[in-house]
C-alpha positions as CSV (number, residue, x, y, z in Angstrom):
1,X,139.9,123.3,51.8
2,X,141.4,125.7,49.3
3,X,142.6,127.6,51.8
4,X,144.2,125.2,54.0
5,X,146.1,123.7,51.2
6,X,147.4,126.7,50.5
7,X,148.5,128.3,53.7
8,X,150.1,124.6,54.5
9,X,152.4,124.8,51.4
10,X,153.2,129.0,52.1
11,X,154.7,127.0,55.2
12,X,156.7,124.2,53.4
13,X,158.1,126.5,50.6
14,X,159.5,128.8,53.7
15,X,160.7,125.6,54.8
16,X,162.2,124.5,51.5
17,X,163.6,128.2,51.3
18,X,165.1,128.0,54.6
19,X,167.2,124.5,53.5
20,X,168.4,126.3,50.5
21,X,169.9,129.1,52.3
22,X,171.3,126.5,54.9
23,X,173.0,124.9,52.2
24,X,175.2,127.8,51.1
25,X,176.2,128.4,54.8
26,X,179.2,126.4,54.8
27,X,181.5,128.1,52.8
28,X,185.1,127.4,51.6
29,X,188.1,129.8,50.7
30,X,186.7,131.1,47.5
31,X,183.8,129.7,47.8
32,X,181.6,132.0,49.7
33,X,178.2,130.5,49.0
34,X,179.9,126.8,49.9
35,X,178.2,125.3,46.6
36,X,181.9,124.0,45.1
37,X,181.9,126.9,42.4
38,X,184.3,129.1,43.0
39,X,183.3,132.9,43.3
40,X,185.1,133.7,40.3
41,X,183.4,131.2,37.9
42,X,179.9,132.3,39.2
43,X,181.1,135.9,39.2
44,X,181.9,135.5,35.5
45,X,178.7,133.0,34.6
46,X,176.1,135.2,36.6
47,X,172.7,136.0,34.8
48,X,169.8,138.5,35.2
49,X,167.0,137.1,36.3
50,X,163.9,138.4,36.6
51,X,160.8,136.2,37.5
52,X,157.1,137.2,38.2
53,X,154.3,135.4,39.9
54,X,150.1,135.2,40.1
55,X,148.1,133.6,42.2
56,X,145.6,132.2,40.4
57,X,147.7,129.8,38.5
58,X,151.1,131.5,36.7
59,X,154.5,132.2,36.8
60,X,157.4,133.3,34.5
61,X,161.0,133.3,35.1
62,X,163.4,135.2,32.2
63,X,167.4,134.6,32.5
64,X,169.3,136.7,30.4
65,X,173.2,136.3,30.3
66,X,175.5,139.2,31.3
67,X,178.4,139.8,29.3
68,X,179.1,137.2,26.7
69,X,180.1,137.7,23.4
70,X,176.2,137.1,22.4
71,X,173.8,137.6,25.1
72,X,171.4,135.3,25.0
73,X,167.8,134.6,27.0
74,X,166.4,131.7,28.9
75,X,162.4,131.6,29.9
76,X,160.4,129.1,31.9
77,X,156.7,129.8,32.2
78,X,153.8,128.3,33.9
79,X,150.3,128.6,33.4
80,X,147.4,125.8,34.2
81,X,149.6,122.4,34.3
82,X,151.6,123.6,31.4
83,X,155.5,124.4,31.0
84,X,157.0,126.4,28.5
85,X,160.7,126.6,27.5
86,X,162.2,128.8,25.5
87,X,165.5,129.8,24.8
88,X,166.8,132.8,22.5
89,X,170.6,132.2,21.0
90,X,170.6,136.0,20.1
91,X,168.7,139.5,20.6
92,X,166.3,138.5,17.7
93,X,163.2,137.7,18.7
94,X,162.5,135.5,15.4
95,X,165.3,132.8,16.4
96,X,164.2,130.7,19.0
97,X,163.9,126.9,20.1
98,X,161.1,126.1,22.3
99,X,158.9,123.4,23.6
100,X,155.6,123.0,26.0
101,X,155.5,120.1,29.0
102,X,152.3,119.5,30.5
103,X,150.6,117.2,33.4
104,X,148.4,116.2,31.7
105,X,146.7,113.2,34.0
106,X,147.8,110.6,36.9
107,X,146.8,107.1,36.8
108,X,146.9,103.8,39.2
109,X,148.0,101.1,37.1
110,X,149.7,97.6,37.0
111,X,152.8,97.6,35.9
112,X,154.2,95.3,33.7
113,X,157.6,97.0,33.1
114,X,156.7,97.8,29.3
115,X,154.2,100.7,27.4
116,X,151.1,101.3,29.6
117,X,147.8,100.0,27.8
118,X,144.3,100.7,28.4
119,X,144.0,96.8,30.0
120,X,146.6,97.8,32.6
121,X,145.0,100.9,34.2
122,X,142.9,100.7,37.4
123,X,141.8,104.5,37.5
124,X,142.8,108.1,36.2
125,X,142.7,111.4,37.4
126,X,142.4,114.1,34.7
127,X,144.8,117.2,35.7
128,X,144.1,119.4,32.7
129,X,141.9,122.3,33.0
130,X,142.3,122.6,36.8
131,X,142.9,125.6,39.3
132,X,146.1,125.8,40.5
133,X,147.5,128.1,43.6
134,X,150.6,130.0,43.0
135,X,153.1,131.4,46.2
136,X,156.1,133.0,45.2
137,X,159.5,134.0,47.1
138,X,162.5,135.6,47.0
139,X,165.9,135.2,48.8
140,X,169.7,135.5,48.2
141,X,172.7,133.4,49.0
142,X,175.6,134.4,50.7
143,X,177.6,135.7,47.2
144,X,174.7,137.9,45.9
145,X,172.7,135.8,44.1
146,X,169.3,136.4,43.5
147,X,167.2,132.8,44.0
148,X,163.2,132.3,42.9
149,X,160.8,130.1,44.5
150,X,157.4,129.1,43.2
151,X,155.1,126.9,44.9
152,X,151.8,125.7,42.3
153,X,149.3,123.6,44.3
154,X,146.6,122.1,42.2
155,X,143.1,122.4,43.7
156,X,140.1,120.5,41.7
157,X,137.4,118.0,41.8
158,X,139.9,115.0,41.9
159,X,140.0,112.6,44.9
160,X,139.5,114.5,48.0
161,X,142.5,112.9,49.9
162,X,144.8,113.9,46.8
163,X,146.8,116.7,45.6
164,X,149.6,117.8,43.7
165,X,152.5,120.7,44.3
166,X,154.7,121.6,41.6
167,X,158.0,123.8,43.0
168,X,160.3,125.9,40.7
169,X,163.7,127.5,41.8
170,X,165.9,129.5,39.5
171,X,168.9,131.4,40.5
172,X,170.8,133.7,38.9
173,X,174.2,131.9,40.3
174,X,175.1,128.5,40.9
175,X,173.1,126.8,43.5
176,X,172.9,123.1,45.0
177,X,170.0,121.5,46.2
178,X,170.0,118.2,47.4
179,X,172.4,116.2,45.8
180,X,172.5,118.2,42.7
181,X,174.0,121.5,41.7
182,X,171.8,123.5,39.4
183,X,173.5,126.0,36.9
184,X,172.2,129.5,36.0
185,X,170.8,127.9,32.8
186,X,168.7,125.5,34.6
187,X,165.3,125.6,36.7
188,X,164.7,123.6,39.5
189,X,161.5,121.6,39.5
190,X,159.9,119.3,42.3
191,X,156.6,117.5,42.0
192,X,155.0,116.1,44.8
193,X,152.3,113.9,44.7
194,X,150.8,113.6,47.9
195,X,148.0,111.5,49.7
196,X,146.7,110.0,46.6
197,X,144.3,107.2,47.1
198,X,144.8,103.1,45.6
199,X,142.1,100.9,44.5
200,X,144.7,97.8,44.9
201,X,147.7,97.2,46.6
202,X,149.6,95.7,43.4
203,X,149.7,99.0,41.2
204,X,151.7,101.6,41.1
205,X,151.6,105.4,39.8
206,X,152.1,107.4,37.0
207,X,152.2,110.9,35.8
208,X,151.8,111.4,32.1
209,X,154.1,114.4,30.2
210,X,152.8,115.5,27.2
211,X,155.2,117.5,24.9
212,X,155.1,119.6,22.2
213,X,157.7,121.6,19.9
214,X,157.5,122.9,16.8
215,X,161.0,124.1,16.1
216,X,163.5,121.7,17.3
217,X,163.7,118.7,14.7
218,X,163.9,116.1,16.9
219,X,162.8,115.2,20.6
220,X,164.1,111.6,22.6
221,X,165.0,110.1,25.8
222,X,168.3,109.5,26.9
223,X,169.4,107.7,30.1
224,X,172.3,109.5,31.8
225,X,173.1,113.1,31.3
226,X,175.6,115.7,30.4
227,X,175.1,117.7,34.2
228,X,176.1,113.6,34.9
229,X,179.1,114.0,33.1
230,X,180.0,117.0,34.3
231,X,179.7,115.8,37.8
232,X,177.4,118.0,38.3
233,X,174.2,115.0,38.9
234,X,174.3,111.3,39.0
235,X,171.4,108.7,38.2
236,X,169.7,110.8,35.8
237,X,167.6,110.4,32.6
238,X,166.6,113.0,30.3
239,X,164.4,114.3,27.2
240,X,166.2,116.2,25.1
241,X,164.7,118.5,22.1
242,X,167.4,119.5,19.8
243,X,167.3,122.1,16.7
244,X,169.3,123.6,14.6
245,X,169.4,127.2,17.2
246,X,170.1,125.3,20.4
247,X,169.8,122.3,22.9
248,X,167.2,122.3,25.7
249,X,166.1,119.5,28.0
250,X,163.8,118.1,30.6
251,X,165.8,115.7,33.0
252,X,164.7,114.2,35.9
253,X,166.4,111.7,38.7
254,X,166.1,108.2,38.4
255,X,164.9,107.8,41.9
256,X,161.9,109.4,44.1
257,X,161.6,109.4,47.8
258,X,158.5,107.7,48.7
259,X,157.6,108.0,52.1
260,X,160.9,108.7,53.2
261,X,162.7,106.2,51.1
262,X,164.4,106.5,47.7
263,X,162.5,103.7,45.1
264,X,163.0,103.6,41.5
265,X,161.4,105.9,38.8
266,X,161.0,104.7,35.1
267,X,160.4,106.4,32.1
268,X,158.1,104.9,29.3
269,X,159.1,105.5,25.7
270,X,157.5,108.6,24.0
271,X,154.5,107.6,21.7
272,X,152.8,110.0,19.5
273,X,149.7,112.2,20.0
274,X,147.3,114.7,18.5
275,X,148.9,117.6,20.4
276,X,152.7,116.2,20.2
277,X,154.7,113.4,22.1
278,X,153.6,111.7,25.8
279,X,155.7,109.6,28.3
280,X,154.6,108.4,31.6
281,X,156.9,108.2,34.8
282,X,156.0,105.7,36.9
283,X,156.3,105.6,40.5
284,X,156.0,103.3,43.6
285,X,152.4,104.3,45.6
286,X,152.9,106.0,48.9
287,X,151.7,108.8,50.8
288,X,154.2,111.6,49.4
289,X,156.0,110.6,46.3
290,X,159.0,113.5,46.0
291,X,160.7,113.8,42.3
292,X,163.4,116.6,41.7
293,X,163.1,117.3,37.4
294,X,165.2,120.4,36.2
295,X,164.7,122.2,32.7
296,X,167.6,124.0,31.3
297,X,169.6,124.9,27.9
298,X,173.4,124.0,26.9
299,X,174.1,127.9,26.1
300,X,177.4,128.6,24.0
301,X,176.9,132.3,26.1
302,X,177.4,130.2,29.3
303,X,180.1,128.2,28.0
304,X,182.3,131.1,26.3
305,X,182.0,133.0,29.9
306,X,183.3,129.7,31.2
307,X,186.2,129.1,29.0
308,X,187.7,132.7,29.5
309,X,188.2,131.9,33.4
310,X,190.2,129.0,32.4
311,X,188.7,126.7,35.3
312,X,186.4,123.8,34.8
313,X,183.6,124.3,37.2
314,X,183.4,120.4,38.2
315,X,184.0,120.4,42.4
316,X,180.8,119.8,45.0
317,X,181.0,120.1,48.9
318,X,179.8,116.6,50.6
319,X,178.2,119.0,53.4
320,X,176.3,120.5,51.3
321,X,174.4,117.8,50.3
322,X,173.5,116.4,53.8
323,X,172.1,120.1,54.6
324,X,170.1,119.2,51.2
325,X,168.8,116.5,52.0
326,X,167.6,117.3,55.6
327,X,165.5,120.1,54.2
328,X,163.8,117.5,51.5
329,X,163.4,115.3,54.8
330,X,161.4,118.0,56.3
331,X,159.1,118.8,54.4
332,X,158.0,115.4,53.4
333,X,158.0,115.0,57.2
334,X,156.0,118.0,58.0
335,X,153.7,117.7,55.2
336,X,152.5,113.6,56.4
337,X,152.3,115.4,59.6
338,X,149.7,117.9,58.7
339,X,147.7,115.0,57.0
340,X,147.4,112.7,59.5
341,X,146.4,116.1,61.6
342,X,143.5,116.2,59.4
343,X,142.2,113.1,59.6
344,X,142.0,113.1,63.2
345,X,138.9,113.9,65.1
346,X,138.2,117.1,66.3
């Protein structure tokens, strides 16, 4: 079964690959990856990145600015379930921000709009200390830019019909996927949740987030964010961890394609814990449930590069999006496809 799994999603992440590249194939004058960036902005705001990934459960992407009055660094690692930001202002090692996100469990549940309680939930699944399945790529877009996939499919002893795949794509340029563009100081994240199995037919889903940071002095959930106000995004929400050395965040859409269609995702309030702070977002119960997070830094570096262009990087090509969102059709489609392929009869 392991290996199934794992050859299936080698085939979606080509297929998720392949619809980024499509999407930077329309390009306009000075635009040459089509993304609405001009070439000179991502000229100016391009990073190093470098990103490694293992097999048996890990990956690490490091994004290092280029040029800027202060370099600074950006890292994004996984490693069993867990996610770890970090960003570096300076060269010094010592002054950092940071914080860990981890899936931690999934549980059916009714929903009663408000804080989840123990009354309200049908079943859990317990993702912590589980095997996950790492495939890794590399591509570039049509100006030069350096792009990193990683596909992480959980593989455990939780309901056989059930599993999870966690996607992260960094670039080293501007990139759009979907209906959002991603900056260099952002990661791309998609979780899919995929043929998990319902007790009742009046519950719904929900992935708990469990976060922890030492450094920044204060963590919270915002609705609406600042790629929003950039035009950048729309409909997002975000957890933002703040300090005194920097700003990073964990945003997320405030929709999810279930089955196809786009329903609405909520956020519970963060409550305390032993290890930190935990949210839930809850989702509508289908066969593939498909949520697009991102984790990024607001980076002064970034910025400065920005301002000495002169040009406010705030356009987006329609097209673009449509080429988006055919490759997010296909592999939901594909991947319902292979399902129902193994539950037929040989």
């Amino acid at each position: 079964m392991a290996l199934r799994r794992s050859s299936l999603f080698r085939f979606l992440a080509l297929v998720t690959a392949a619809g980024i590249v499509i999407s930077s194939a329309s390009a306009l004058a000075g635009d040459s990856d089509g993304d609405g960036i001009s070439d000179e902005i991502e000229a100016a705001t391009a990073r190093n990145v470098t990103a490694t990934g293992v097999r048996e459960g890990h990956f690490s992407i490091v994004s290092r600015s280029v040029g800027a009055a202060t370099d600074d660094e950006f890292q994004v690692d996984f490693e069993a379930g867990t996610f770890g930001v970090e960003y570096r202002p300076s060269a010094s090692p010592e002054a950092r921000i940071w914080y860990e996100l981890g899936l931690h469990r999934i549980i059916e549940f009714v929903d009663n709009g408000g804080e989840i309680s123990g009354d309200d939930i049908v079943q859990t699944w317990d993702l912590t200390n589980m095997y996950w399945w790492v495939d890794s790529y590399k591509f570039a877009d049509n100006d030069g830019g350096r792009q990193f996939l990683f596909n992480s499919t959980l593989l455990g002893d939780f309901p056989p019909a059930g599993f999870v795949v966690v996607s992260a794509v960094a670039s080293e340029r501007f990139v759009r996927i979907g209906g959002s563009l991603v900056t260099p100081m952002e990661v791309k994240v998609t979780i899919m949740i995929i043929g998990w199995p319902l007790k009742r037919a009046d519950t719904k889903l929900g992935l708990k987030l469990e976060i922890s940071t030492h450094e920044a002095t204060g963590a919270r959930i915002e609705t609406g964010t600042l790629d929003e106000a950039r035009d950048w995004a729309s409909d997002e929400s975000q957890l933002n961890v703040s300090g005194p050395l920097g700003f990073l965040f964990f945003s997320w859409s405030n929709t999810a394609r279930v089955d196809n269609v786009e329903r609405p995702v909520r956020a519970t309030d963060l409550s305390p814990t032993e290890g930190g702070l935990e949210f839930y977002l809850v989702y509508d119960p289908g066969t593939v449930i498909f949520h697009d997070p991102k984790m990024g830094v607001e980076s002064s570096a970034f910025w400065s590069q920005v301002e000495r262009i002169g040009e406010v990087p705030l356009e987006w090509n329609p097209i673009l999006y449509i080429a988006g969102l055919g490759a997010i059709s296909g592999v939901v489609a594909l991947t319902v496809f292979a399902r129902r392929r193994r539950r037929e009869p040989q």
